[in-house]
C-alpha positions in Angstrom: 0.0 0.0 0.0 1.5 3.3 -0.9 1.4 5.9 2.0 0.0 8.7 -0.5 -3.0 7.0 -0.9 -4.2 6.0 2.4 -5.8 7.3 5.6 -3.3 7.5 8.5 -4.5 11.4 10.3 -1.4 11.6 12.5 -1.3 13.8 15.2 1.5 15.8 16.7 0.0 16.4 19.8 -1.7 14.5 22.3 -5.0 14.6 22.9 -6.3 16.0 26.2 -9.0 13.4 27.2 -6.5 10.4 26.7 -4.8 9.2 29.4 -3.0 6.1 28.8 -0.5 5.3 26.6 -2.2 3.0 24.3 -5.1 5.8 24.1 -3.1 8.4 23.5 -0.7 6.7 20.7 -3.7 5.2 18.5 -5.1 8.3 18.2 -1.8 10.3 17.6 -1.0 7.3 15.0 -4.2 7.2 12.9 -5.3 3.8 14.2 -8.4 4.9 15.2 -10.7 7.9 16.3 -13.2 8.6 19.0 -17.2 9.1 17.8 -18.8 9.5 20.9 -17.6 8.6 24.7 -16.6 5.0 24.5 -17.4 4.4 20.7 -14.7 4.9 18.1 -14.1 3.8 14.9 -11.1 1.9 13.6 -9.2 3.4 10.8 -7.1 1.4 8.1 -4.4 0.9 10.1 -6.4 -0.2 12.9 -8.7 -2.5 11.6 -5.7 -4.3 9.8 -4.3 -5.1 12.9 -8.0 -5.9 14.4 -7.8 -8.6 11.4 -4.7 -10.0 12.1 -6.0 -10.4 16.3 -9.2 -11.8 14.3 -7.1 -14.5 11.7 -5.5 -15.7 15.1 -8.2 -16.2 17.1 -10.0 -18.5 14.3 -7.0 -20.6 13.6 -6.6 -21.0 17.1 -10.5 -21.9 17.7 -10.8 -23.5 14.7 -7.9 -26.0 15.8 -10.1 -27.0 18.6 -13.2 -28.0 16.4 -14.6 -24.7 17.5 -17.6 -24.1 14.5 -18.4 -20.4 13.9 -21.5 -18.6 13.5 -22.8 -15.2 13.9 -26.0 -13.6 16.1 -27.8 -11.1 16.2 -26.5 -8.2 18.3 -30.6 -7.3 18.7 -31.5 -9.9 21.1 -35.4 -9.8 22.4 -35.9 -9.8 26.3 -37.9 -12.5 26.6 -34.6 -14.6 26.6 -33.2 -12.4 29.1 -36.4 -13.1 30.9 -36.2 -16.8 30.8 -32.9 -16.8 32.6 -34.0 -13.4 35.6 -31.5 -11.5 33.6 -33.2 -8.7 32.3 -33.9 -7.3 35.9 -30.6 -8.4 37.7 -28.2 -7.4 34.8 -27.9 -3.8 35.6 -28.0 -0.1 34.3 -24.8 -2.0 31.6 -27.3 -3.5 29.3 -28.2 -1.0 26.8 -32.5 -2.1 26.5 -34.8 -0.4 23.5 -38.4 -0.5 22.1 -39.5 -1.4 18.4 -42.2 0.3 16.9 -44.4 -2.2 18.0 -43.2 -1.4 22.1 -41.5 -4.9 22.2 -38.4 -4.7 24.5 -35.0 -5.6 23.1 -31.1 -5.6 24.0 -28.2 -4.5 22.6 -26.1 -7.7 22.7 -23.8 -7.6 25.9 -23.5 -11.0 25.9 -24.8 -14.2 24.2 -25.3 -16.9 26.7 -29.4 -16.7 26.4 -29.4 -16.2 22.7 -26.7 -19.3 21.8 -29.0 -21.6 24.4 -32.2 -20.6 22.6 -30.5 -21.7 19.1 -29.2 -24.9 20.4 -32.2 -26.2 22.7 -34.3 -27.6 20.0 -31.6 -29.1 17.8 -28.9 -30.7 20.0 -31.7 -32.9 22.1 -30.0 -36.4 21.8 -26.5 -37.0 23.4 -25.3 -38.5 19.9 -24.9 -34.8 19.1 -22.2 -33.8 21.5 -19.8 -32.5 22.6 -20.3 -29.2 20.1 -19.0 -25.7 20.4 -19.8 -22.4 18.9 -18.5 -19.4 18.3 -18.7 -16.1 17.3 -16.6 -12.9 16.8 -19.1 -9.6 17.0 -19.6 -6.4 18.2 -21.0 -6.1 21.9 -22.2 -2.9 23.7 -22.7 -2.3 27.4 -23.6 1.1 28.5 -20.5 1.5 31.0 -20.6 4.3 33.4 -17.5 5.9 32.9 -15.9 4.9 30.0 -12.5 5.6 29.9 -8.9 4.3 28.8 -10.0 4.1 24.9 -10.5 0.6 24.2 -10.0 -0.8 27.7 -13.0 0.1 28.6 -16.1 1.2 26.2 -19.3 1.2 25.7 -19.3 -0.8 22.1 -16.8 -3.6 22.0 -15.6 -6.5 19.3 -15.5 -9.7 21.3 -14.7 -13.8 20.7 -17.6 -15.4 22.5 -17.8 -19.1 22.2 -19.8 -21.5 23.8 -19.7 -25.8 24.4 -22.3 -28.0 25.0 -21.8 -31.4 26.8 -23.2 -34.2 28.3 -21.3 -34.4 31.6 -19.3 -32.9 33.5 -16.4 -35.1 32.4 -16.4 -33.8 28.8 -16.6 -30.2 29.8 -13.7 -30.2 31.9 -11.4 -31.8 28.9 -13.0 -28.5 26.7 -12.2 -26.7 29.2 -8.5 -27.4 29.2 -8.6 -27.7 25.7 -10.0 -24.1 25.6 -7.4 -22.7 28.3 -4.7 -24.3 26.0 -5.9 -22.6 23.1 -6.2 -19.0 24.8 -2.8 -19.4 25.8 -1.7 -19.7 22.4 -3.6 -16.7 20.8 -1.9 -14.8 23.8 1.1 -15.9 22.8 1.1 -15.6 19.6 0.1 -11.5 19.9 2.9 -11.0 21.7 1.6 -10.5 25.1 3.1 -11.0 28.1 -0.1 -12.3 30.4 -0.7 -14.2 33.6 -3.9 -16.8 33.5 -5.1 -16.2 37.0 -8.3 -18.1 39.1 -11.1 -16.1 38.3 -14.7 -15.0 39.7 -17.5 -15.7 37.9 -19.9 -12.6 38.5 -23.0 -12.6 36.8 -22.2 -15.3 34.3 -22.4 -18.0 36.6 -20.9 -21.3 37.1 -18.1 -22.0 39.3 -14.3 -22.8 37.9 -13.4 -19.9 35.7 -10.0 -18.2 34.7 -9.1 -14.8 33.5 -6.0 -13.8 31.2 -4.7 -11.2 32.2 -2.2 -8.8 30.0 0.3 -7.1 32.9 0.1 -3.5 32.4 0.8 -0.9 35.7 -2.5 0.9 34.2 -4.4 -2.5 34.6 -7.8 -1.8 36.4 -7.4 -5.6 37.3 -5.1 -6.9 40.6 -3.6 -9.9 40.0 -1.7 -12.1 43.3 0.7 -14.3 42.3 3.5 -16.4 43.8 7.2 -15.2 43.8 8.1 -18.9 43.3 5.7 -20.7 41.4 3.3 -20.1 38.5 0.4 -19.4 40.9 -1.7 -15.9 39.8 -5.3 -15.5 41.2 -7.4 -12.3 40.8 -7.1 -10.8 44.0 -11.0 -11.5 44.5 -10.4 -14.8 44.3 -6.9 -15.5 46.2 -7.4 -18.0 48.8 -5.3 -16.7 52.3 -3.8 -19.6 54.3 -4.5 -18.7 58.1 -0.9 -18.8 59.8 -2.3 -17.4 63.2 -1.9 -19.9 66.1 -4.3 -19.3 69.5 -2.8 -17.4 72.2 -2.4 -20.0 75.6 -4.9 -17.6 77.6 -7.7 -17.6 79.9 -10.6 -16.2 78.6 -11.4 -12.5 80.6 -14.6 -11.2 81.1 -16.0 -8.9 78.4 -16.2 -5.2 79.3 -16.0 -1.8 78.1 -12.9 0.1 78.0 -10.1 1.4 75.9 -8.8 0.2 72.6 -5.5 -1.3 72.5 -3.2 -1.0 69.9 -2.9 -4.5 69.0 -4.2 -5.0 64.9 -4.1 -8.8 65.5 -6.3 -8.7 68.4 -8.4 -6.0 67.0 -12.0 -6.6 65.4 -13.7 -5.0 62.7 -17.3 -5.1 61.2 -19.1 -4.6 57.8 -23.1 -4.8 57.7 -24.4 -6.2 54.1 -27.7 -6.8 52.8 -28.3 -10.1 50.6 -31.7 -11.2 49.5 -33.2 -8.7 51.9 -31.3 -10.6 55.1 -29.0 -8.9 56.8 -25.4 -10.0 57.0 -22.8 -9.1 59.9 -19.3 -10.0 58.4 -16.4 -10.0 61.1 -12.4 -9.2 60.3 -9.6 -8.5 61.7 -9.0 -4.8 61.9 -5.7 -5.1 59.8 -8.0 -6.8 57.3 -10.0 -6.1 54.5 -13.3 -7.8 53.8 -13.5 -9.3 50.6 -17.4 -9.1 49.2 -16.8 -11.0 46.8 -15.7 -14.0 49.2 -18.6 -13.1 51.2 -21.1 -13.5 48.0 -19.6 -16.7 47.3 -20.3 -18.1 50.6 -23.9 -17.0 50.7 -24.4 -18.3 47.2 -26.0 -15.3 46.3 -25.4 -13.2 42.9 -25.0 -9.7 44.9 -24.7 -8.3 48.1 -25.0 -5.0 49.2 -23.6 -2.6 51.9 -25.9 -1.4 54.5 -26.1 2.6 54.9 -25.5 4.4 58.2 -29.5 4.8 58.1 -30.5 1.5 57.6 -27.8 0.2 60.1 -29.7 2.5 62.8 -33.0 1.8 61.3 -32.4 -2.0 62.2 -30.9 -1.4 65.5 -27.8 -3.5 64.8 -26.2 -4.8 68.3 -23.1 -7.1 67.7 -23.3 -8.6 71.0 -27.0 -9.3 71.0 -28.2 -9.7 67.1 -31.4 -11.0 66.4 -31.5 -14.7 65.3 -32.5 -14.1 61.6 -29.0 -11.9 60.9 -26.6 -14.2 59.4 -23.3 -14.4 61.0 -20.4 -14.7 59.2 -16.4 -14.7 60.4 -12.7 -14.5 58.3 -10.7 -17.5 59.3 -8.6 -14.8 61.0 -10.7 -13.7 63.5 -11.1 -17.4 64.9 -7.8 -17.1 67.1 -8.5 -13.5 68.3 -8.2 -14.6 72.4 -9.9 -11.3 74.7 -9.6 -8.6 71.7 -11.0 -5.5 71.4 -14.3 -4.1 69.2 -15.5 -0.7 68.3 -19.0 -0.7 67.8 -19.8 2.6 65.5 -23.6 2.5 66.5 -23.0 3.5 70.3 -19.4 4.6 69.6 -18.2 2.3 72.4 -14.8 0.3 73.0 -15.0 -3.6 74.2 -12.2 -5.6 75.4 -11.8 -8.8 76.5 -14.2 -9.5 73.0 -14.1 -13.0 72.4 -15.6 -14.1 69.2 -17.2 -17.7 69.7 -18.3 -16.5 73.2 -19.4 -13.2 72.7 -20.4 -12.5 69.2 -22.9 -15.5 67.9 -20.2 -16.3 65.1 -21.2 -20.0 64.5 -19.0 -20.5 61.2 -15.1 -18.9 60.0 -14.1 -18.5 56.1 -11.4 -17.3 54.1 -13.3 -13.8 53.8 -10.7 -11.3 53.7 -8.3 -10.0 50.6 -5.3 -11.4 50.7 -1.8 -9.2 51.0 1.6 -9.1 49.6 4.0 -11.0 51.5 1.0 -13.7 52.5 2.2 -17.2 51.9 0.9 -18.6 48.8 -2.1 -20.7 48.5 -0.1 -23.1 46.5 2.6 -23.2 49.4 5.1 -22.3 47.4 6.8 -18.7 48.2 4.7 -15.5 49.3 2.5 -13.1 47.7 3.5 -10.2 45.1 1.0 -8.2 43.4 0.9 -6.6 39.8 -1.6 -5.2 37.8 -3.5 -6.4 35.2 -5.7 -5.6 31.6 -8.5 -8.8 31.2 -8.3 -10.3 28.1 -9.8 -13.1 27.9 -11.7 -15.6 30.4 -13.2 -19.0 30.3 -15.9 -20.0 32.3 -17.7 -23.4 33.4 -21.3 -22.6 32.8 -22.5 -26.0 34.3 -26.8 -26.1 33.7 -27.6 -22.3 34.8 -28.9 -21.1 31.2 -30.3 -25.0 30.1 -32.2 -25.2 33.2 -33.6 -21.8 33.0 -34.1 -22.4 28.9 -35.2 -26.1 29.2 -32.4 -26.8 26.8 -32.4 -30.4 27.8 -31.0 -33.8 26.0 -32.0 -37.6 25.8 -29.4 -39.7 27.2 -27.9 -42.9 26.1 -30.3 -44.6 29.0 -33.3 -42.2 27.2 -33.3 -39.9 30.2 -33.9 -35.9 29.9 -31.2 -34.3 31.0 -30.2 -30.6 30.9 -27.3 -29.7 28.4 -24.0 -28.9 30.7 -22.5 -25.5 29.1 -19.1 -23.6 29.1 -18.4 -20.2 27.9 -15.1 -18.9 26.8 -14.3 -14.9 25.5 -12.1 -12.9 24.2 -11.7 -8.7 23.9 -10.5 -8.7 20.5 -10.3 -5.2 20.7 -9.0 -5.2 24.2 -5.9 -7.0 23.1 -5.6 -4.5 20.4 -5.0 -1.8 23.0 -3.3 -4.6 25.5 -1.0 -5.0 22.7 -0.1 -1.8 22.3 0.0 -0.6 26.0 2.7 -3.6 26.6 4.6 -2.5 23.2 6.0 1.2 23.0 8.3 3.6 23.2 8.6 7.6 24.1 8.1 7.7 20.4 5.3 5.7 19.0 4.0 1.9 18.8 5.8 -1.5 18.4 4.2 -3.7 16.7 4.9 -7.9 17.1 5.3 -9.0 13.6 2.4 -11.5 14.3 -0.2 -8.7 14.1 1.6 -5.5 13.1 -0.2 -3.3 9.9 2.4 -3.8 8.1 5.9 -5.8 8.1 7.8 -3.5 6.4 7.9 0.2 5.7 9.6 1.7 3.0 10.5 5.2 2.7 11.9 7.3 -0.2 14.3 9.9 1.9 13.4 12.4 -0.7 10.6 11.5 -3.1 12.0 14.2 -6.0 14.4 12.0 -6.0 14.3 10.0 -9.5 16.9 7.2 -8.6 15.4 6.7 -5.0 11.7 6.5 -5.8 12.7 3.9 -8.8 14.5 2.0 -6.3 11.8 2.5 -3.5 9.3 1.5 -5.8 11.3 -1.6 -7.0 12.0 -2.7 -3.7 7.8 -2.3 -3.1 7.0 -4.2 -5.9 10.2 -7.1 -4.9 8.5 -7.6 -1.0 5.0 -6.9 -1.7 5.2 -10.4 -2.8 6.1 -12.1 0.0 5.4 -9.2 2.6 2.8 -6.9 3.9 4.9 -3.5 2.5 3.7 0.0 3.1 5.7 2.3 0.6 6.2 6.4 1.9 6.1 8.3 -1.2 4.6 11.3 0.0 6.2 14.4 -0.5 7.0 15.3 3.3 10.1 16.2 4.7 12.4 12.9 5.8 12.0 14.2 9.6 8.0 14.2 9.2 8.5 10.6 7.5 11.0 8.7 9.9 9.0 10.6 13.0 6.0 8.9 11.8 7.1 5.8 11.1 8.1 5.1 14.3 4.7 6.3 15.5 3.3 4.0 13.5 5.8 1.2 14.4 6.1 -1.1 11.6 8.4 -4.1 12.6 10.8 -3.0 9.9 11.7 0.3 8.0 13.8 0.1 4.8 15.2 4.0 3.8 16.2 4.6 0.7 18.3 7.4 0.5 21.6 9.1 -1.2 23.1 5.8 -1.8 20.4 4.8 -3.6 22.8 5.1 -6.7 25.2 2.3 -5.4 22.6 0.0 -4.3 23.1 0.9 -0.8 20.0 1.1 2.1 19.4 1.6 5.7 17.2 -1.0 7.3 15.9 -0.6 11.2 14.4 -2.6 13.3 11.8 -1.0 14.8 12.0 -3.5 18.1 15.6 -2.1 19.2 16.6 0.7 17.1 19.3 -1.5 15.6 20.2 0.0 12.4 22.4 -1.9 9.5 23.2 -0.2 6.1 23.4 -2.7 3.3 23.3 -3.4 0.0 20.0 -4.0 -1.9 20.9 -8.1 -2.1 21.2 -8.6 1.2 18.2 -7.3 2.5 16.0 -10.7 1.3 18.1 -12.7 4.7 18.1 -9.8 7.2 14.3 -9.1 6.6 13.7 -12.6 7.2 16.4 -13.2 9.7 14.7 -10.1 11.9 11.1 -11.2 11.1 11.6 -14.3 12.3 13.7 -13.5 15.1 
């Protein structure tokens, strides 16, 4: 493609609203530009590295017997009704009217709409195991949509889905889909963590995230110092070290706080399927609501407010019956700590949790912190942050239940249809991609999924013997490469400034020895720069593609 005669708007400046570094250079590189908050178009460039993320993702799918289709992004709420979602999803699910005053979604997701396809024509077990998938656009109406393509409101996604008859078979997809995630990963060029995962609103229990490490990650990932251990740090289990003091138990009484975090107690009120919920911590701890959900086996939970804590007259040493009761493993050697109860603004000491507080049960229920041992036992805690790319989840029946997408057995018994569901943010990675590969002066593309491999520029395009050996060299690699030829008539500074802004894996400069047969070629990677003559460019090209 000659440079003349496409669309790459450069920018020299930066725009205001962008703050990251893959925001900022996508725009100031013509990749892409913004519509409306959260919505932006992708550009040439863009979309031709969009394509490449795309051609990767269905080789890689494909490899696993993965069949693709495409759905509607319309989808009609009765199928969100089937399954309770329409009312639980949240404020993120964009909902219209047709002219008819028929309620509808904007596609945030596809679990209902793949379950409606497949629950009349995969009814006998002879037809499974069978997976799906899709690569589309999905929208959810975020709040605050910010970070460019990290996080906004209209998204391209990989969203597949498997079908089984036990629980057996979808735990071998499973792997098989973990396997292949890891390899589209890979092959992009990211440098990632798979990490245990919470489920959320999807449902279903065993799930992994991949995360892409980035500092401007909204994700925090734990993971061990001395294994290949990562967990989301919702989801880190924390090993209770904590052994129980040798001490009589002393009378509970009012009186000072001490200073001591290990003996000291904390509190947090929730509300969960309109019960209320008294979680206890250490005070050096953090609750983790999350862990908390998951033990209550409910899909949200819900902090109480100062007024509804006073409206329901909440006493930690004498609750009512009906108020579920719930402890961090931590708390269960506390021996005569201490407790300030915000409702009377009173210090207790001498607080002793079985004895004096109704707790009946201890969980993990806190966040875990660096320097914690690992749950895998091997070396302690560090934390890094982290851009979700990808996740695979083990639906189990929650949508065929719901959907009475059930199957006859090899016995002749109904049974519902066991699910998994695996995604990708195609366009995510994009920005991933290009957050993980820059420099102070523009992009890096891997080969693997760069615009173009090679970038040729005419030093001065005026110039008869460099633009006929420019243009020779364009029509020699355009064979075997993906070549984008500068021809423009721009000063050399405006040209090599933008190339690297645009960050082709390799730039070939024809200059003033042009005559001799003599060019420059960089590699884009690390600035190493080798003049040569014209023959010898076939092995380095390929030497540094390759490499």
């Amino acid at each position: 493609m000659k440079q003349s005669q496409m669309l790459i708007p450069t920018l020299k400046e930066t725009p205001a609203d962008a703050e990251i570094a893959s925001h900022q250079l996508l725009l100031r590189a013509g990749f892409m530009r913004q519509n409306a908050s959260g919505i932006y178009s992708y550009l040439p460039l863009g979309f031709r590295v969009l394509q490449k993320i795309e051609t990767i993702v269905r080789e890689e799918m494909n490899r696993t017997g993965a069949q693709e289709l495409l759905m509607p992004a319309i989808q009609p709420a009765e199928l969100w009704h089937e399954t309770g979602r329409w009312d639980v999803y949240g404020p993120e699910l964009m909902r219209l009217k047709d002219r008819h005053n028929r309620d509808f979604a904007l596609g945030a997701t596809h679990e209902e709409l793949i379950t409606s396809n497949v629950r009349d024509e995969l009814s006998t077990y002879k037809k499974l195991p069978m997976t799906l998938y899709q690569i589309q656009t999905k929208y959810r109406d975020e709040k605050r949509p910010r970070f460019g393509l990290l996080r906004g409101r209209e998204f391209i996604m990989k969203d597949a889905y498997s079908f089984h008859a036990d629980q057996e078979d979808l735990d071998k997809q499973y792997q098989i889909m973990y396997d292949a995630y890891t390899k589209v990963f890979e092959r992009c060029g990211l440098d990632f963590r798979a990490v245990i995962a919470d489920s959320g609103a999807m449902g279903g229990k065993d799930t992994h995230e991949f995360q892409a490490l980035a500092s401007v990650g909204e994700d925090m990932i734990a993971y061990s110092d001395s294994s290949d251990y990562a967990a989301n740090i919702e989801m880190a289990e924390v090993l209770t070290a904590d052994e129980r003091p040798n001490e009589d138990l002393l009378p509970l009484t009012e009186g000072e706080n001490n200073e001591q975090q290990n003996r000291s107690l904390n509190y947090v009120c929730f509300k969960a399927n309109e019960k209320l919920v008294v979680v206890y911590v250490r005070r050096d701890d953090e609750i983790n609501d999350v862990k908390v959900k998951n033990v209550l086996e409910v899909d949200m939970i819900e902090l109480l407010s100062d007024q509804e804590k006073q409206a329901a007259g909440l006493d930690p040493f004498h609750l009512d019956s009906e108020v579920i009761v719930l402890a961090d493993n931590g708390v269960k050697n506390i021996v005569n700590g201490t407790l300030h109860v915000e409702e009377t603004n009173k210090d207790y000491i001498n607080v002793n949790p079985e004895r004096d507080l109704s707790i009946k049960s201890f969980y993990d229920l806190r966040f875990i912190k660096e320097g914690d041992p690992s749950p895998d036992g091997k070396g302690r805690i560090k934390f890094a942050r982290g851009i979700e790319v990808g996740q695979v989840f083990k639906l189990g029946t929650k949508y065929s239940e719901a959907m009475n997408a059930v199957f006859l057995d090899e016995n002749g018994r109904t049974k519902p249809l066991i699910m998994g569901c695996y995604g990708i943010g195609v366009s995510r990675t994009l920005s991933a991609i290009a957050e993980q590969c820059h420099d102070e002066k523009g992009l890096i593309w891997p080969v693997s999924v760069a615009p173009f491999q090679l970038h040729i520029i005419a030093v001065n395009s005026k110039n008869e013997e460099q633009m006929a050996l420019a243009n020779r060299l364009y029509e020699q690699f355009g064979t075997r490469y993906e070549v984008l030829l500068d021809d423009r008539k721009e000063r050399a500074g405006v040209k090599f400034a933008e190339s690297d802004l645009i960050g082709c894996p390799i730039r070939i400069t024809v200059g003033k020895k042009a005559e001799d047969g003599i060019v420059e070629l960089k590699v884009r990677r690390n600035g190493e720069v080798i003049e040569c003559q014209v023959n010898e460019l076939d092995q380095l090209i390929d030497a540094h593609l390759k490499d």
